[in-house]
C-alpha angles and dihedrals in degrees: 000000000000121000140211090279093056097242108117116140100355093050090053095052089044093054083047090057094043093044086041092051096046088037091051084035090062090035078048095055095038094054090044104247090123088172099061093040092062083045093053090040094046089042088057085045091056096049087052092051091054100058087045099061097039081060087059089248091128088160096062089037082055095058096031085064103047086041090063087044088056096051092045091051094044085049084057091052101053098040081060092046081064105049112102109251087046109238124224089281086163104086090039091049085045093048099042094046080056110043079050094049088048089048097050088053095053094049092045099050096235108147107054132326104248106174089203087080 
């Protein structure tokens, strides 16, 4: 039953992957496959992305998209944290905190309105 947006079935199912991969991406953390969890985080970003952009919003696909690189990167950092010997976890965690927070700022409009988005 398609709606006035046009969505219907594909929509629903859409909305299903992108629940399904932040859902098996927090399964993923608590049970310390952090890996997988960043996998399963930047997999429901993209999908996100994606509908943003097919909706012509290239500025919040944009920061969707960095924001499920960060949390992929930061998932990287801290599955290194935890090796025995530790890794160096410290460049991945800075770089994934920053790649999310420019990604929040992009998807939140912060820095300035430019309607040529």
């Amino acid at each position: 039953m398609a709606g006035a947006s046009g969505t219907g079935a594909v929509g629903w199912v859409a909305r299903g992957l992108v629940a399904l991969c932040f859902v098996g991406g927090a399964v993923a953390a608590l049970t310390g496959r952090l890996v997988m969890a960043g996998g399963g985080f930047l997999a429901g970003h993209t999908l996100l992305a994606a509908a943003a952009v097919i909706q012509g919003q290239r500025r919040r696909g944009v920061g969707l998209s960095l924001s499920g690189v960060g949390w992929l990167v930061l998932s990287l950092g801290l599955a290194v944290g935890q090796r025995d010997p530790p890794g160096p976890e410290q460049p991945l965690l800075l770089a994934g905190a920053g790649l999310v927070v420019v990604g929040a700022v992009l998807l939140s409009g912060s820095f300035g309105d430019r309607s040529a988005s």
